[in-house]
C-alpha positions as CSV (number, residue, x, y, z in Angstrom):
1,X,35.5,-118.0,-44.8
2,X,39.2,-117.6,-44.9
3,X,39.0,-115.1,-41.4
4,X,37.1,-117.9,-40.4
5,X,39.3,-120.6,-40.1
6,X,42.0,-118.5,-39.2
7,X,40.3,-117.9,-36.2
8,X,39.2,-121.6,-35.5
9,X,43.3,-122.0,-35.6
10,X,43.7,-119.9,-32.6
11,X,41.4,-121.6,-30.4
12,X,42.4,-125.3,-27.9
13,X,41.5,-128.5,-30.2
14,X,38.5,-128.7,-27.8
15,X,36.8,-124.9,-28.2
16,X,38.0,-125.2,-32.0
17,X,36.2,-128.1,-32.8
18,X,33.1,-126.6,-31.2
19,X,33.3,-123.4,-32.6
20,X,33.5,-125.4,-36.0
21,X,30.3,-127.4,-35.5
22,X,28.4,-123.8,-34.3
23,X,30.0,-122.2,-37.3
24,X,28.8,-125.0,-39.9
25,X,25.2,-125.1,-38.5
26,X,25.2,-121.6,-38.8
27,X,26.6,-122.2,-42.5
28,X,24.3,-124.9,-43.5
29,X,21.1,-122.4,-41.9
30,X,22.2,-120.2,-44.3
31,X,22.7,-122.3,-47.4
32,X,26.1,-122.2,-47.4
33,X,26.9,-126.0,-48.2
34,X,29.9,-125.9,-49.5
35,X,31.4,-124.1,-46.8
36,X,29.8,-126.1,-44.2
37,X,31.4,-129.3,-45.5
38,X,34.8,-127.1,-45.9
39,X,34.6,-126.1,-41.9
40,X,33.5,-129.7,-40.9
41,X,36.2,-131.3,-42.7
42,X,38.8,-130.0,-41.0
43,X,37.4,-131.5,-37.2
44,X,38.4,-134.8,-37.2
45,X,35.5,-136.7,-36.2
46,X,37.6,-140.0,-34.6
47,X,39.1,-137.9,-31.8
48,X,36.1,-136.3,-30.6
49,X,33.5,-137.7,-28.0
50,X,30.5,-139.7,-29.3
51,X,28.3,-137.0,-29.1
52,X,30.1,-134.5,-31.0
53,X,31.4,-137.2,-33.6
54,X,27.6,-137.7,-34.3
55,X,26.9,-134.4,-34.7
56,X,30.0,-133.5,-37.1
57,X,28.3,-136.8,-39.4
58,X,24.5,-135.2,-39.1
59,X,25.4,-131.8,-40.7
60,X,27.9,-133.2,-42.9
61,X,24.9,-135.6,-44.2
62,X,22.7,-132.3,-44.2
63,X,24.9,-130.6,-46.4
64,X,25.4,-133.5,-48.8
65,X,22.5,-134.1,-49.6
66,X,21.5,-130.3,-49.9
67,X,24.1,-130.7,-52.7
68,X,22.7,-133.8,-54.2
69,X,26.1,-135.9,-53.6
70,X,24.0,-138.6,-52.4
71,X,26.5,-141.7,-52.1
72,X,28.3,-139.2,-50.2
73,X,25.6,-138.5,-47.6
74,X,24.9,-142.4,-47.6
75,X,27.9,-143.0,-46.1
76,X,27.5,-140.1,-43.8
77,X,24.1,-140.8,-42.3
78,X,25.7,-144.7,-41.9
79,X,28.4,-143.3,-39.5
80,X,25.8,-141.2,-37.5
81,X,23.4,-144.6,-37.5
82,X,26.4,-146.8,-36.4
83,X,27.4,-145.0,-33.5
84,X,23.8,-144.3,-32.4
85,X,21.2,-146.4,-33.7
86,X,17.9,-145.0,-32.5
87,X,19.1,-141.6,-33.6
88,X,16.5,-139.4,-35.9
89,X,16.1,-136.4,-37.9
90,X,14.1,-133.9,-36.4
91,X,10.8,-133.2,-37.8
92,X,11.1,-129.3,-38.8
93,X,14.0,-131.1,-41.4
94,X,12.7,-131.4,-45.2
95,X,11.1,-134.6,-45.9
96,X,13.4,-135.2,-48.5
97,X,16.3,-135.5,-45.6
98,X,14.3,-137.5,-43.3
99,X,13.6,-140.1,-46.2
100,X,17.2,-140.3,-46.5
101,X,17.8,-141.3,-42.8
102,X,14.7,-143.7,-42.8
103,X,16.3,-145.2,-46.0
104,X,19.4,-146.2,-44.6
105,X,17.7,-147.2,-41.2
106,X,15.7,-149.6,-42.2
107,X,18.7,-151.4,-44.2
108,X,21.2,-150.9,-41.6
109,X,18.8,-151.7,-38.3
110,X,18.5,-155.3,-39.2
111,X,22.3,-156.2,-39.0
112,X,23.0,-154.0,-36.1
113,X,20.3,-155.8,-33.9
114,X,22.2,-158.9,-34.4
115,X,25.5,-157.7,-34.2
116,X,24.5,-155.7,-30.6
117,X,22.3,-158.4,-29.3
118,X,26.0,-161.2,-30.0
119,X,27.8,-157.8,-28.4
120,X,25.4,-158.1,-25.5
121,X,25.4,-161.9,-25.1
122,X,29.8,-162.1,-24.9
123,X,28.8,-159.2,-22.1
124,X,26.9,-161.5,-20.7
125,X,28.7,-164.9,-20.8
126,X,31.8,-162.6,-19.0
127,X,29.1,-161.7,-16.1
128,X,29.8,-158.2,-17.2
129,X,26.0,-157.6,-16.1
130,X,25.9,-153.8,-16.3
131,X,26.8,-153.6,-20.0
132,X,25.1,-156.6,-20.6
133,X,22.1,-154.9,-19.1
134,X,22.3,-151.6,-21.3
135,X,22.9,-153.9,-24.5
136,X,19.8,-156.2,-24.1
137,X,17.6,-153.1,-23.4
138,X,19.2,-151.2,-26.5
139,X,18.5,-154.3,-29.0
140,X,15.0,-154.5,-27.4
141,X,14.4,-150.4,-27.9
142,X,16.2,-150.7,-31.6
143,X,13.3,-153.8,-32.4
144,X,10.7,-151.3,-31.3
145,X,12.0,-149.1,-33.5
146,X,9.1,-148.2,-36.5
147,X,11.9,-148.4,-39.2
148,X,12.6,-152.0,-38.0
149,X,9.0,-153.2,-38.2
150,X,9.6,-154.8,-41.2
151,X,12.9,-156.9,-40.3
152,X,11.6,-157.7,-37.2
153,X,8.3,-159.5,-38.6
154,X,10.5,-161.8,-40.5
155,X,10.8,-165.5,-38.9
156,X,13.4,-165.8,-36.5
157,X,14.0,-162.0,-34.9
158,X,10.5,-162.8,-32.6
159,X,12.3,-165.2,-30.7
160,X,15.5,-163.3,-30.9
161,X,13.5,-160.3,-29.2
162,X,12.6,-162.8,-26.9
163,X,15.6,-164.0,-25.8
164,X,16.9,-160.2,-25.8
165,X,14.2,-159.3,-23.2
166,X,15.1,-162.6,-20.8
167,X,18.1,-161.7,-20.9
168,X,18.3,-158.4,-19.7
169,X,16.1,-159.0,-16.8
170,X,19.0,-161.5,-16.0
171,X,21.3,-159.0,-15.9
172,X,19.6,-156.6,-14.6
173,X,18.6,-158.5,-12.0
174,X,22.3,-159.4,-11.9
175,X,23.4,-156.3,-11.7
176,X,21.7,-155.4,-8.9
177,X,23.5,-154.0,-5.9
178,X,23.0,-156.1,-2.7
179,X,20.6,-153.7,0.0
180,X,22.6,-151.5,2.0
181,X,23.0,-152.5,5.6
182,X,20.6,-151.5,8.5
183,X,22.3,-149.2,11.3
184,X,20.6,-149.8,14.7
185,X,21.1,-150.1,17.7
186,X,21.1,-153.9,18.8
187,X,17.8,-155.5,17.5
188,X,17.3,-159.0,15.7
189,X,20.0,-159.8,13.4
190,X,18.6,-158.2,9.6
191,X,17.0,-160.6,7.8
192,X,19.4,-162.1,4.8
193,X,20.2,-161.0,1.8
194,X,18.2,-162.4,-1.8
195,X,19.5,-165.2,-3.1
196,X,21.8,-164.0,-5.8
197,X,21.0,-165.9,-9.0
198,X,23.1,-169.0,-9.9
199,X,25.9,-167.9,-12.7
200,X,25.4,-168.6,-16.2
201,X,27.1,-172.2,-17.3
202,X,30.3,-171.5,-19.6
203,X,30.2,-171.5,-22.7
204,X,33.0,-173.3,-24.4
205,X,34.7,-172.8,-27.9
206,X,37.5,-174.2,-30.4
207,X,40.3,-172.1,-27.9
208,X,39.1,-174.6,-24.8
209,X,41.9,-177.3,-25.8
210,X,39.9,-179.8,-23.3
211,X,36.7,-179.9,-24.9
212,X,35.7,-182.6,-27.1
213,X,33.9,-180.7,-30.2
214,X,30.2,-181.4,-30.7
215,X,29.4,-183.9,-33.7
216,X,26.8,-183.0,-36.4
217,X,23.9,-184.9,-36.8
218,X,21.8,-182.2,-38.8
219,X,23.2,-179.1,-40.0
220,X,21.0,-179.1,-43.8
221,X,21.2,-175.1,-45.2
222,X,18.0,-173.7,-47.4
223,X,18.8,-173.3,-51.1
224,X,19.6,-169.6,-52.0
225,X,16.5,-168.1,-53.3
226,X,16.8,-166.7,-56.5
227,X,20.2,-166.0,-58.9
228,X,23.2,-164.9,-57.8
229,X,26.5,-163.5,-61.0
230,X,28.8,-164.4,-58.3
231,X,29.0,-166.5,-55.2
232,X,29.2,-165.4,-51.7
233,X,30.3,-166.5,-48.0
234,X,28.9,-166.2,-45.0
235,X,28.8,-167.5,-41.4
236,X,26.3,-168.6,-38.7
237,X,27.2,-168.6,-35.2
238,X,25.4,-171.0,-33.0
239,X,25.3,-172.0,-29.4
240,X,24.6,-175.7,-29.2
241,X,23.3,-176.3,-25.3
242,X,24.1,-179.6,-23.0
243,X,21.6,-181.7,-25.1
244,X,22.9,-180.9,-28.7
245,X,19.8,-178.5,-29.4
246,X,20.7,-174.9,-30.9
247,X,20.0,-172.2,-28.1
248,X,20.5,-169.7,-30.2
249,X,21.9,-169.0,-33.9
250,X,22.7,-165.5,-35.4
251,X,24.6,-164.0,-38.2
252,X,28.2,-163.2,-38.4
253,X,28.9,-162.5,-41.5
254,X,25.7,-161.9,-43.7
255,X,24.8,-162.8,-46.7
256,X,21.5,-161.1,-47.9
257,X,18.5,-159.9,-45.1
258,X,16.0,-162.7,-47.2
259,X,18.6,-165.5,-47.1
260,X,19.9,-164.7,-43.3
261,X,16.3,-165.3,-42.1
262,X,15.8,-168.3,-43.8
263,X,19.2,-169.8,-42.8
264,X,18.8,-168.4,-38.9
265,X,15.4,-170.2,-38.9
266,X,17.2,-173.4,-40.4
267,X,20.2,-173.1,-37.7
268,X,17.6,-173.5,-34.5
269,X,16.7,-176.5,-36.5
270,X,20.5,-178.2,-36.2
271,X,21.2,-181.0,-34.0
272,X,24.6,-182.0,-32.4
273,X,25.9,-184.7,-30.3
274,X,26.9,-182.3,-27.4
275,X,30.4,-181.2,-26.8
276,X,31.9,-182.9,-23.2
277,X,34.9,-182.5,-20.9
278,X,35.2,-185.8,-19.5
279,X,32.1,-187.0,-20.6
280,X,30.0,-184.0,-19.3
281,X,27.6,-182.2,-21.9
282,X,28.4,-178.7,-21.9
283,X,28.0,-175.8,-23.8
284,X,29.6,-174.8,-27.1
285,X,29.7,-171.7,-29.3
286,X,30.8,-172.8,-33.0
287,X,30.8,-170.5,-36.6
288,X,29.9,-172.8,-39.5
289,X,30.7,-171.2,-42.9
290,X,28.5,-170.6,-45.6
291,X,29.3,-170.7,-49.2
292,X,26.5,-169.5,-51.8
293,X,27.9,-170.8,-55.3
294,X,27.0,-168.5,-58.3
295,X,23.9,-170.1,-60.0
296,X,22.9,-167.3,-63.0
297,X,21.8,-169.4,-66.2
């Protein structure tokens, strides 16, 4: 072990940090935990590309749990899920590894659909169609997912997959790059271009000084079902459209995965007097807090 790392410290930060992940799949192959973890430890996983980071979090979840320091390979397999969502264990792992990554899947795939699809949307608000494009069709392929079956049969996500799928053929469609020209020699004039779609209206916010806000008319919240020891805060964004309906509403700061679907499905239920700029509906992106008080008898 010691000849080991004495080596690794002779190598670029690049080859050495390979060489580190070969030498701890080689370790964990063999059983050697311990020293796995040792050999990964020392490769800092925020400087490395995606890929790699991933890879430096799988075996150092592997090894974890091969130990039995669970909480510790909890947090692990979270940072491998994080930076790739649709990311699974191979099947010749042991079940009991597998479980582990299906476990924290299923908890964590529910909050990162919502917080990609809102990553997605400000893509496509800025016309940035390409990333837009790649978001949408990642949210759409994470809802697809089997360890999201469950969150996305609850009301509210089928009409947020919905809106995922019309909006990426937007961009997409968006993105597009105009036909390249014909070379020729002289003939009829080529026949025009497509249309390029109409751009997406603004959306406008609290930072737009010019904006009057919109005014509520119905923004009721579901009791919280069940107790709660302490109380707890949470937000709803919503985008309220040119008539005052809710376009959309999603969770930014969540509360529990029962009560977020039960509030969401309230939200698209709100009404506003539209926001205006001289008088003009327009469209307007608000957060409205929520506060769950404690309520244990």
């Amino acid at each position: 072990m010691i000849a080991l790392v004495l080596a690794l410290s002779l190598l670029s930060a690049d080859d050495a940090a390979q060489d580190a992940l070969n030498a701890a799949r080689d370790l964990y192959a063999s059983a050697a935990y311990e020293d796995a973890l040792a050999v990964l430890n020392r490769v800092p996983e925020a400087s490395r590309p995606p890929e790699e980071a991933r890879a430096i979090s799988q075996y150092r979840a592997f090894c974890l749990l091969a130990l039995g320091r669970n909480a510790e390979a909890e947090r692990a397999i979270e940072a491998v899920i994080s930076r790739e969502p649709t990311y699974r264990p191979a099947n010749d792992l042991s079940p009991r590894v597998r479980n582990a990554f299906i476990d924290v899947r299923r908890r964590m795939l529910p909050q990162i659909i919502q917080t990609r699809y809102a990553q997605a949307k400000d893509a496509f608000d800025r016309k940035d169609f390409d990333n837009a494009a790649a978001g949408f069709t990642q949210v759409l392929e994470v809802m697809n997912d089997p360890d999201a079956a469950a969150a996305v049969n609850q009301p509210g996500m089928a009409d947020l997959k919905m809106l995922a799928g019309g909006f990426r053929d937007l961009a997409v469609k968006a993105a597009a790059p105009p036909p390249l020209p014909v070379s020729v020699t002289p003939v009829p004039a080529p026949p025009p271009a497509p249309a390029t779609p109409p751009p997406a209206p603004k959306t406008y916010t609290a930072s737009d000084t010019e904006v009057v806000p919109p005014l509520v008319i119905k923004q009721d919240l579901p009791p919280f079902p069940g107790q709660l020891r302490v109380g707890r805060m949470g937000a709803i964004e919503v985008l309220i459209d040119e008539t005052g309906a809710v376009d959309f509403a999603i969770m930014r700061q969540p509360i529990t995965t029962a009560y977020d679907n039960l509030a969401i499905a309230a939200a698209k239920m709100w009404r506003y007097r539209p926001a205006t700029i001289n008088g003009t509906p327009v469209r307007y992106k608000k957060v409205v807090q929520v506060t769950i008080k404690a309520n244990l008898r």
